[in-house]
C-alpha positions in Angstrom: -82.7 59.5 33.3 -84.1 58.6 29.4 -84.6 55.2 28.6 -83.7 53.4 25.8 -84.2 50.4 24.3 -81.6 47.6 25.4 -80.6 44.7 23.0 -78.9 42.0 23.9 -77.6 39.9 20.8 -75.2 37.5 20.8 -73.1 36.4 17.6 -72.2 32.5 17.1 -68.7 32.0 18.0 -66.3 29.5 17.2 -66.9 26.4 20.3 -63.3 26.9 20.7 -60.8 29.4 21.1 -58.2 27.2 19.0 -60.6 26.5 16.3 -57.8 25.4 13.5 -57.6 25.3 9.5 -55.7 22.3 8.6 -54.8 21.8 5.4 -51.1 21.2 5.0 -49.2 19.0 6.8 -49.6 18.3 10.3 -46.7 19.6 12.0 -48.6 20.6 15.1 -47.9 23.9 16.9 -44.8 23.0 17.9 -43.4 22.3 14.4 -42.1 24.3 11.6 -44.4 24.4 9.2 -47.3 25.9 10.8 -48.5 29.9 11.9 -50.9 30.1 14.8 -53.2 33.1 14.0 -55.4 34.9 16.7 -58.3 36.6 15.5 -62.1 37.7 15.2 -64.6 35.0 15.4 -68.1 34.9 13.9 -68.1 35.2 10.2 -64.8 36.6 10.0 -63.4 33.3 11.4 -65.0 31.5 8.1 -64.2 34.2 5.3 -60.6 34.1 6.9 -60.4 30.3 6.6 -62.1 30.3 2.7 -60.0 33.3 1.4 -56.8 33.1 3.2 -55.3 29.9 4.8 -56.7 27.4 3.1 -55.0 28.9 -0.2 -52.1 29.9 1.5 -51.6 26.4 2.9 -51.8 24.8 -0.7 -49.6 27.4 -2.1 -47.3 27.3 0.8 -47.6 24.0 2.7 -47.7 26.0 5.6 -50.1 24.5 7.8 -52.8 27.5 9.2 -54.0 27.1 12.8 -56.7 30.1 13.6 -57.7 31.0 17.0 -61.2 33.1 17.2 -60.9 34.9 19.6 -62.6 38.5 20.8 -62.4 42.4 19.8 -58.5 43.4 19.0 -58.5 45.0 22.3 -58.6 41.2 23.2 -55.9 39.6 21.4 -53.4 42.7 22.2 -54.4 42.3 26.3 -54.0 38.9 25.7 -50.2 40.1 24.1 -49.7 42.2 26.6 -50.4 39.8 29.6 -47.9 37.2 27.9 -44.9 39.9 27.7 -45.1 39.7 24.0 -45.2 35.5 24.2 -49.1 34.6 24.1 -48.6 31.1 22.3 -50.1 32.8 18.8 -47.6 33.9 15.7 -50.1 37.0 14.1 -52.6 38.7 15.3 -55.6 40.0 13.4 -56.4 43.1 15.4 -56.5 47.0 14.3 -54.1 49.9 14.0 -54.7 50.8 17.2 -53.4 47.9 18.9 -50.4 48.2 16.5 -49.9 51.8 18.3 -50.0 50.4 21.4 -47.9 47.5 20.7 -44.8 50.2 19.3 -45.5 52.2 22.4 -44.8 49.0 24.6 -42.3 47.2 22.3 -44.2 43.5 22.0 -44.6 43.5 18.4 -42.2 42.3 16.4 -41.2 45.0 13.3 -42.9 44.8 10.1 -40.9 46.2 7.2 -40.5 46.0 3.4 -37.4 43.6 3.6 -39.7 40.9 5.6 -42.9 41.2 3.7 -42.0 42.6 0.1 -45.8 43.7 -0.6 -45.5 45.8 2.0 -44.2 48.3 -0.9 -47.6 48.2 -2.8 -49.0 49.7 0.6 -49.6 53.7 0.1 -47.5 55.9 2.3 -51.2 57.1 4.0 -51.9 53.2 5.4 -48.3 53.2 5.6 -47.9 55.8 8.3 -50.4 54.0 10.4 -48.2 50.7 11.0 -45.6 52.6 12.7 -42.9 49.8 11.7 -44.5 46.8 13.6 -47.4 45.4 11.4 -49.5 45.8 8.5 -52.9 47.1 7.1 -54.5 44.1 5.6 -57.7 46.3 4.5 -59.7 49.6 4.7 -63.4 50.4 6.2 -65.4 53.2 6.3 -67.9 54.9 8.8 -71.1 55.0 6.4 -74.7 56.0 7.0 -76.9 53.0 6.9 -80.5 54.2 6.1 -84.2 52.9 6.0 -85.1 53.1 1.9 -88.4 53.8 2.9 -87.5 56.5 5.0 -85.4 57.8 2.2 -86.1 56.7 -1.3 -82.8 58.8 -2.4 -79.7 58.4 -0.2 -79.4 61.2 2.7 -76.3 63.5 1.9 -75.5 64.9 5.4 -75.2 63.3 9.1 -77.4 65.8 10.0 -80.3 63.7 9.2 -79.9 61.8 12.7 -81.2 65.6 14.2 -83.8 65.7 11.6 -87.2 65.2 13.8 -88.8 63.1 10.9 -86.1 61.3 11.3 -84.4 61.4 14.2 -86.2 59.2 16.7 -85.0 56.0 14.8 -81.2 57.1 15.0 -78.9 54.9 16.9 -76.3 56.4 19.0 -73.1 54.1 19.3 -72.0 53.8 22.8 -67.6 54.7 22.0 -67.1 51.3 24.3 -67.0 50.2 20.6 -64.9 51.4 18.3 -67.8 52.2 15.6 -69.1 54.8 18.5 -65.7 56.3 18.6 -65.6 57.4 15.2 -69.4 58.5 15.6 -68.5 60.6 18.3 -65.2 62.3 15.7 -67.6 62.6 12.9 -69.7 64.6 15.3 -67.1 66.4 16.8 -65.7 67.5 13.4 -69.1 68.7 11.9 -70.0 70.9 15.3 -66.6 72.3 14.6 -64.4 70.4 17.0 -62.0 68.0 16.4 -60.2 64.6 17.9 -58.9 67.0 20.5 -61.6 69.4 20.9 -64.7 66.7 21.3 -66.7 69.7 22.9 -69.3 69.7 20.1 -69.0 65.9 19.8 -71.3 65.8 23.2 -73.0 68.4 22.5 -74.6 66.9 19.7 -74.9 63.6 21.3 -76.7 65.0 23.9 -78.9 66.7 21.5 -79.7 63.4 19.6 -80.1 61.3 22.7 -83.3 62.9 23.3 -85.2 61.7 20.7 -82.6 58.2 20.1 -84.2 54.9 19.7 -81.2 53.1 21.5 -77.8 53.2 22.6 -76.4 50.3 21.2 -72.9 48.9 22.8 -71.9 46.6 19.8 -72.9 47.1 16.1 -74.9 44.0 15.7 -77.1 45.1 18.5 -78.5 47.4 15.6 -79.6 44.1 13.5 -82.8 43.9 15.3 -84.0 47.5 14.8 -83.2 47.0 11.2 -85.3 43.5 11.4 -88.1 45.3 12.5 -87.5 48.6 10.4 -87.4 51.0 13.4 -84.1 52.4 12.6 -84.2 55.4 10.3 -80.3 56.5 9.9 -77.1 55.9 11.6 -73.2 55.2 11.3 -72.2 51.5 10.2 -69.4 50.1 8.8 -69.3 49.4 5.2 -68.5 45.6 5.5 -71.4 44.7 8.0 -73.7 47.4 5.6 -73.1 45.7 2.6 -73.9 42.5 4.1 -77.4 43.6 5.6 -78.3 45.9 2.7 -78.7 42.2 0.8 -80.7 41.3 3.4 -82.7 44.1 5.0 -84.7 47.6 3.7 -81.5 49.0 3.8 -78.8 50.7 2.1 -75.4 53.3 2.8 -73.7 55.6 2.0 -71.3 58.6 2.8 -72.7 61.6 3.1 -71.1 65.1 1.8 -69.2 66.1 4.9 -66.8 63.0 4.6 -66.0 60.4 7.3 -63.3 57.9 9.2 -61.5 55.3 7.5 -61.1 52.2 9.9 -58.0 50.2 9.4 -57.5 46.6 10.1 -54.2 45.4 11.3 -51.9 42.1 11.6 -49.1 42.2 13.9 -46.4 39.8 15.4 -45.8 39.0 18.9 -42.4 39.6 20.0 -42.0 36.3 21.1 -43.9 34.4 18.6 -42.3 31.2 18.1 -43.0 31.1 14.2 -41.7 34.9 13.0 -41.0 33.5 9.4 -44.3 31.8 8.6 -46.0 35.0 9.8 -44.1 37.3 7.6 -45.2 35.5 4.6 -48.9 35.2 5.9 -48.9 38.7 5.9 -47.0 39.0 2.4 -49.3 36.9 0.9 -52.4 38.4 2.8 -50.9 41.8 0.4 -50.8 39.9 -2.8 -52.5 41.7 -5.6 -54.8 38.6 -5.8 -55.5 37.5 -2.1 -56.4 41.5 -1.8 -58.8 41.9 -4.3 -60.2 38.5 -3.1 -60.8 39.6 0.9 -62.1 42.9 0.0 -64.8 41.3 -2.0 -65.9 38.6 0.5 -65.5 41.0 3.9 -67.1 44.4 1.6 -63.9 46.3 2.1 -61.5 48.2 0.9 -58.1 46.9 -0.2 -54.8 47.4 1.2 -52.7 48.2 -1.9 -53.1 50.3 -4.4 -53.6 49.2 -8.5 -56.9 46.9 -7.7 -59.6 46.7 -10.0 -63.3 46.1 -8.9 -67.2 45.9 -10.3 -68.4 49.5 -10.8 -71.0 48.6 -7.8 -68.5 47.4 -5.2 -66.5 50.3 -5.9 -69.0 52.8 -5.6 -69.6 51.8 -1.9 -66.0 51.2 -0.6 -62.9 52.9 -0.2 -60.8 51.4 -3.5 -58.8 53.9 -5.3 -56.3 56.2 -4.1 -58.5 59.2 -5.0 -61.5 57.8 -2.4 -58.3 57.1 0.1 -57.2 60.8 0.2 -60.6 62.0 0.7 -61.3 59.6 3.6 -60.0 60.7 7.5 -57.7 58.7 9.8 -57.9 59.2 13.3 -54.6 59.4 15.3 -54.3 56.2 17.2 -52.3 57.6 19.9 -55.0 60.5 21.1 -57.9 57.8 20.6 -55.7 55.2 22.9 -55.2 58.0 24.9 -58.4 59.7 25.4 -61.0 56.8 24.9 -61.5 56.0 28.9 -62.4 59.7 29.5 -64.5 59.8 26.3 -66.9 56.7 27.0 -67.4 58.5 30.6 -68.5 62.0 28.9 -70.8 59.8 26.4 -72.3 58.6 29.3 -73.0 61.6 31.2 -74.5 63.0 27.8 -77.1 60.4 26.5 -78.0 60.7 30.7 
């Protein structure tokens, strides 16, 4: 069996699972005037706290108590387990927990005549709700690469098979969701597709040979990046923006296109404070509060009509034209399929 390099790296947490904003009145989780919120932890725990409840508490007085929790696979088990009642009012997860939610009716709907902004939404994020929650912003699948290694940006994934290059690739175990798109990306450029991921292995295989590691989680790839052993592989555009400030590295997309990854919010069925939510969410898809997370998380907005710097644009997905270009997977056949697909990964980096 090849061996790889293993990483272990943990990322600071919240010290508590109901780590709270408070900065409206204290009416306690129990009171009226408060939205419990279940989401990541880390540095998204922070940026959500700065950008979004804080001023939505002063505008609001709606008191903003956040919860960092785990991967959205997390919060929607932890929906699931409750029977749509897990003590939390949104949940910060992605589109494909909101497909599994609609499939097992424990999210509460999410339309246009509850959150208004929901109409500034394009019809392509749109169709990825399906009626029970909302897209609150818009990654990407880029190529991160070393600028020594390439002192112009590469302009095809095939780089990763390059042998000058290709024993500093990473190859994203699909256990996370960054390796799921990897494997797509490859399946599509062998030919394949998200139900023909044939090729996907193929390559994988292909690539493990020469691989410098098989990370499980995408900060696992911060060390190799540290040290400059990593040449080129896929990263998301919000974590590459942050270590292209800080490391020899930069993104980009290259010519044969990529995934789009969409965040999501959804309600539990049961949440005890619908109405607070709703407005959360509507003011999470003001013109303003958009423009503002997409600049401190390095994503793309939600709604259409934004304007950003010249450089910020040029790396993420912000105008309609860059959205129509960009690939959705079908939630339902990656929900479906990803179990079988993490066990062929596995028997292909062997």
């Amino acid at each position: 069996m090849k061996k790889f390099i293993s990483v272990a790296l943990v990322l600071g947490l919240s010290a508590s699972l109901a780590a709270c904003t408070s900065t409206g009145s204290d009416a306690g989780a129990g009171g009226k005037d408060v939205v419990v919120v279940q989401g990541f932890g880390a540095e998204y725990a922070t940026l959500f706290t700065e950008n979004i409840a804080k001023p939505f508490t002063k505008k609001t007085g709606i008191q903003v108590k956040y919860r960092a929790g785990g991967a959205g696979a997390e919060t929607y088990a932890a929906i699931r387990a409750a029977n749509g009642q897990p003590g939390f009012d949104l949940a910060v997860m992605t589109y494909f927990e909101l497909d599994q939610g609609h499939q097992d009716h424990l999210l509460a709907p999410v339309t246009q005549k509850q959150v208004p902004n929901m109409a500034h939404v394009p019809q392509k994020l749109q169709e990825h709700t399906y009626g029970v929650g909302a897209i609150q912003d818009v990654q990407q699948v880029s190529l991160m690469y070393n600028r020594d290694d390439f002192p112009k940006p590469p302009t095809s994934w095939d780089v990763m098979w390059d042998p000058k290059y290709g024993k500093g690739t990473l190859v994203f175990n699909p256990n996370n969701i960054l390796g799921v798109y990897a494997l797509l990306n490859l399946a599509d450029i062998g030919g394949g597709s998200i139900t023909n991921t044939g090729p996907a292995f193929k390559r994988t295989e292909e690539m493990a040979k020469h691989a410098l590691a098989t990370p499980t989680t995408s900060a696992e790839a911060v060390p190799f990046m540290a040290k400059q052993t990593a040449t080129a592989f896929p990263y998301f555009d919000g974590r590459a923006a942050i270590y292209a400030k800080t490391n020899n590295y930069d993104f980009t997309v290259p010519r044969e296109g990529t995934y789009a990854h969409l965040g999501g919010l959804g309600i539990p069925d049961g949440a005890q404070h619908k109405d607070n939510a709703y407005k959360l969410i509507d003011y999470w898809l003001s013109k303003e509060v958009q423009e503002r997370w997409a600049r401190a998380y390095n994503v793309g907005p939600a709604i259409s009509g934004l304007t950003f710097p010249a450089d910020f644009a040029a790396k993420h997905i912000t105008t309609p034209e860059k959205l129509a270009k960009v690939k959705i997977a079908d939630a339902a056949t990656v929900n479906k399929h990803r179990t079988q697909w993490q066990q062929e990964w596995q028997e292909a980096v062997r």
